[in-house]
N, C-alpha and C positions, 0 to 999 in steps of 0.2 A: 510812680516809684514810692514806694514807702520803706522809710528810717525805723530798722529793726534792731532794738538792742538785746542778746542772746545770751541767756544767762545756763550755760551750762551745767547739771548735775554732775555727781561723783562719778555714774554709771557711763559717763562719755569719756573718763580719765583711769588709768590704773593706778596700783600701788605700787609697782617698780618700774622702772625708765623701758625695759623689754615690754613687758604687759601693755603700759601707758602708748607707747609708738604702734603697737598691734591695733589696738581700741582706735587713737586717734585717725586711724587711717579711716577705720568705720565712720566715727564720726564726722568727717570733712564732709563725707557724701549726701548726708541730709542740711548739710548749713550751704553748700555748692548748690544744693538744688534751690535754695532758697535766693542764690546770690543770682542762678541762673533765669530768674523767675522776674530779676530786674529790682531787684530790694538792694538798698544799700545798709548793709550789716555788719553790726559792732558786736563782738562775744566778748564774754566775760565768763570767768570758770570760778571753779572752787580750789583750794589748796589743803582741805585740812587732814588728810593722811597723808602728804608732801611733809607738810610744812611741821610737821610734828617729826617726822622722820628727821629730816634734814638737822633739825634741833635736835633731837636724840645723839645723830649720829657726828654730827659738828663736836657734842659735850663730849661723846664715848673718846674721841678722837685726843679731842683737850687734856682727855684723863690718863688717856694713857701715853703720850707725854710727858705728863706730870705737870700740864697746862692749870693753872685754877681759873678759868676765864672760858664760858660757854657763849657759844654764839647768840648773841641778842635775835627777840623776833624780828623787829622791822628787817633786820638783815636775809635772816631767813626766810622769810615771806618776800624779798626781794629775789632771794635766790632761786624762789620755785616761781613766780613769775618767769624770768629769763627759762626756764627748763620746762613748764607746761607750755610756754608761748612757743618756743621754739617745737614744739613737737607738734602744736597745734597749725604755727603757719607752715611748717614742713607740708604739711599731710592737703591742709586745704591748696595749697599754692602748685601741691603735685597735681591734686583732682582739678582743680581751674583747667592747667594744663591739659591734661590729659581730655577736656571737655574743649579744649582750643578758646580759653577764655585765656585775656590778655589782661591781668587786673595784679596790683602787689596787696603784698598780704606784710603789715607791721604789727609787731607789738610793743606796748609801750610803758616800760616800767612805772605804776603808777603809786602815788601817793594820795590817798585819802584823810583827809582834816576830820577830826572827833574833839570830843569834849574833854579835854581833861578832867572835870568834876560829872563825866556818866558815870551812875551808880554801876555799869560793871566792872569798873574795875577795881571794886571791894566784893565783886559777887561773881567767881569764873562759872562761866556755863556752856562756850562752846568747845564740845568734843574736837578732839586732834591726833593725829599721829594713827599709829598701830592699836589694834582689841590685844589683851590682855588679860591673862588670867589673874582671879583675885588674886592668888600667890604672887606673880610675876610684878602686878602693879603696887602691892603691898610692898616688894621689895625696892621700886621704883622710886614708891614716893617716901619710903625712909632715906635710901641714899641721895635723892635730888632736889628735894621737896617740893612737889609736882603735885597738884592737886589730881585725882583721879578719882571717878563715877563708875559708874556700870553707865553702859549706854544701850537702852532698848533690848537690853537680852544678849547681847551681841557678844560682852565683855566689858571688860574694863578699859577706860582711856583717860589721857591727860587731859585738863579743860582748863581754857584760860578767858583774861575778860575778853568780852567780847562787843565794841562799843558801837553806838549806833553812828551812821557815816553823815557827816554833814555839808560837803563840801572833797570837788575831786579836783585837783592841783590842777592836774593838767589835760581839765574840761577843755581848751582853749585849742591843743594841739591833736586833740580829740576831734575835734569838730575840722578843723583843718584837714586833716587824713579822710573824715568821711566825705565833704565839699569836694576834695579832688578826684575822686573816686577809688582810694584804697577800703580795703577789710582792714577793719581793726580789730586788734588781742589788747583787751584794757580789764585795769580795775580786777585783773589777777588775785584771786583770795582773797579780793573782798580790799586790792588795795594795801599800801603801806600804809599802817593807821600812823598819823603824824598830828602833834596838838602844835597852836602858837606859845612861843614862850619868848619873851623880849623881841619881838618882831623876826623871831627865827622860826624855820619848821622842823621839830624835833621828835622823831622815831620814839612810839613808844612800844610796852610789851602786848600784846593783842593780835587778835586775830577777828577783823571783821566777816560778818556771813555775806557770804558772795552776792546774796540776794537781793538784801537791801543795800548793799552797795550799786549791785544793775539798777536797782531802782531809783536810785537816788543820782545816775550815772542818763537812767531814759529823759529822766526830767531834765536836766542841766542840759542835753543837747537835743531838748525837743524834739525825741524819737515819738515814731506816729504808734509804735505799740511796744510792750516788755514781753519776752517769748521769755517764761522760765518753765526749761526742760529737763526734765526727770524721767524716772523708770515706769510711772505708770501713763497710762492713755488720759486717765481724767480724775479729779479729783473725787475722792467719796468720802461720806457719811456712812458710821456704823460702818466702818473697814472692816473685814474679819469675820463679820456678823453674818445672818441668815438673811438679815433684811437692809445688808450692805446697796448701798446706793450712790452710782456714777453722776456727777455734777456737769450740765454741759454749756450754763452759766450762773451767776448770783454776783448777787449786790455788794454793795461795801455794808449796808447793814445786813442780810443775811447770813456775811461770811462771819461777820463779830457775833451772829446768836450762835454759829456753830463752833464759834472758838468757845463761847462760853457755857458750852454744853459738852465741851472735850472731844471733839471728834479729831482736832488734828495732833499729832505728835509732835511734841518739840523735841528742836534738833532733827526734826523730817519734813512732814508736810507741813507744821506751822509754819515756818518764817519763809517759807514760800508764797502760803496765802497771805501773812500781812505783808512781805514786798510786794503782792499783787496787788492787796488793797492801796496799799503807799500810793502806787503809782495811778489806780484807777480813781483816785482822787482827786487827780490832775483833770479830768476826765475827758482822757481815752482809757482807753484797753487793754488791759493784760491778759494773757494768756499762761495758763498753765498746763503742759501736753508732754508726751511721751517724744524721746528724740524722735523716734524711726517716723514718727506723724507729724513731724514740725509741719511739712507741707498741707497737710492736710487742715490741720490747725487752723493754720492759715485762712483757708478755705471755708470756715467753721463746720468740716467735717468729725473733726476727732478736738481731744482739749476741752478746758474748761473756761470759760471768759467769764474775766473781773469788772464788774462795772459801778462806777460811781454809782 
């Protein structure tokens, strides 16, 4: 049996609660085959068109009101944890059933430890919420003062810090849940990012990237591999290009000459490949593959493996 930690892309989640329960139902079916296959597996998702929503619409709500008091992130990233998790053990704990597998499925509101002096959080970069038009988010961040990018062509979106995870509170009960033999939903958006402050743990404003939260979540509970799943089959070089090229493994130093040659996007496919490398430092193996092929992945038929 081998300890899978499941780092979820966007493309397994929607943008509204109808959409998101449609998709997750799809999704359960390739993470079910993986469960059914005799792995003991931990998912971890993204939050950041949630978690921006929920802020938007938490503030609109305060406003009109007449509330001057917008919902804090850590709360908000708490709240879309409880709302993806629930949609996600919904869907797996139907398909379990439905497969006559006898297993619970938890999720477990998490808190991630960061550094209060990480340089991001005088530098916001990770995209959030809803695309916007230059008008729309021009208007946004006059009235809110919300930082806002173009992201990859897409539109415009808010970005906030986003800092790197150093420690996950509740490794402990974590590991618990997978020993007994539950599925766990952990480390939701990447975690409530929390610093120490007087021996307390105190919620800050941020949104950590899902990925290297998985990754820094395989390591703590000495998962035998990190499965981070997105929209394509395998990583490439020269994307887009004529002399575009499918990756079906590399190094931790081959993946840092192609960072430094620009092949991965940030805010897409880079902080997937450095949570890959993160973790294939440890050294074991990361995986980077397309949901519909996790199994296959697996199998090193389809995906890209990370290796020290």
């Amino acid at each position: 049996m081998k300890k899978l930690v499941i780092a979820l892309g966007g493309n397994a989640l929607g943008n509204t609660p109808y959409e998101q329960l449609r998709l997750v139902q799809q999704t359960a079916k390739p993470i079910v085959d993986l469960i059914e296959a005799g792995n003991a597996v931990v998912i971890a998702h993204g939050n950041g068109p949630q978690v921006g929503m929920i802020n938007l619409a938490m503030s609109t709500a305060a406003n009109a009101k007449a509330i001057k008091s917008d919902m804090p992130f850590p709360e908000c990233g708490a709240m879309s944890q409880g709302y993806i998790g629930y949609h996600l053990q919904n869907s797996i704990q139907n398909e379990l059933a439905a497969r006559g597998m006898h297993k619970s499925v938890a999720t477990v509101v998490t808190q991630v430890l960061v550094d209060e002096a990480d340089p991001a959080f005088s530098h916001p970069t990770k995209p959030i919420g809803a695309f916007y038009s230059k008008e729309e988010a021009e208007a946004i961040a006059a009235e809110k003062g919300y930082t806002m990018v173009e992201d990859a062509g897409r539109g415009y979106r808010q970005v906030v810090p986003s800092p790197k995870p150093i420690n996950v509170v509740e490794k402990d009960m974590v590991n618990t849940l997978i020993d007994a033999g539950h599925v766990v939903i952990t480390v939701g958006g990447g975690g409530i990012p929390v610093v120490r402050k007087d021996g307390k743990l105190v919620g800050v404003p941020a949104v950590i990237d899902k990925d290297f939260a998985s990754a820094k979540l395989a390591e703590l509970v000495d998962a035998d591999q990190l499965v981070i799943l997105t929209a394509v089959d395998r990583v490439m070089i020269h994307y887009g290009k004529p002399e575009q090229k499918a990756l079906e493994r590399m190094t931790c130093a081959e993946a840092e000459q192609y960072i430094r040659e620009g092949h991965f996007a940030p805010g897409s496919m880079l902080p997937k490949v450095q949570a890959a490398m993160s973790f294939a430092r440890t050294g074991k193996e990361a995986i980077i593959a397309s949901l519909e092929n996790a199994a296959k992945a697996l199998r090193g038929e389809s995906g890209t493996v990370v290796t020290k």
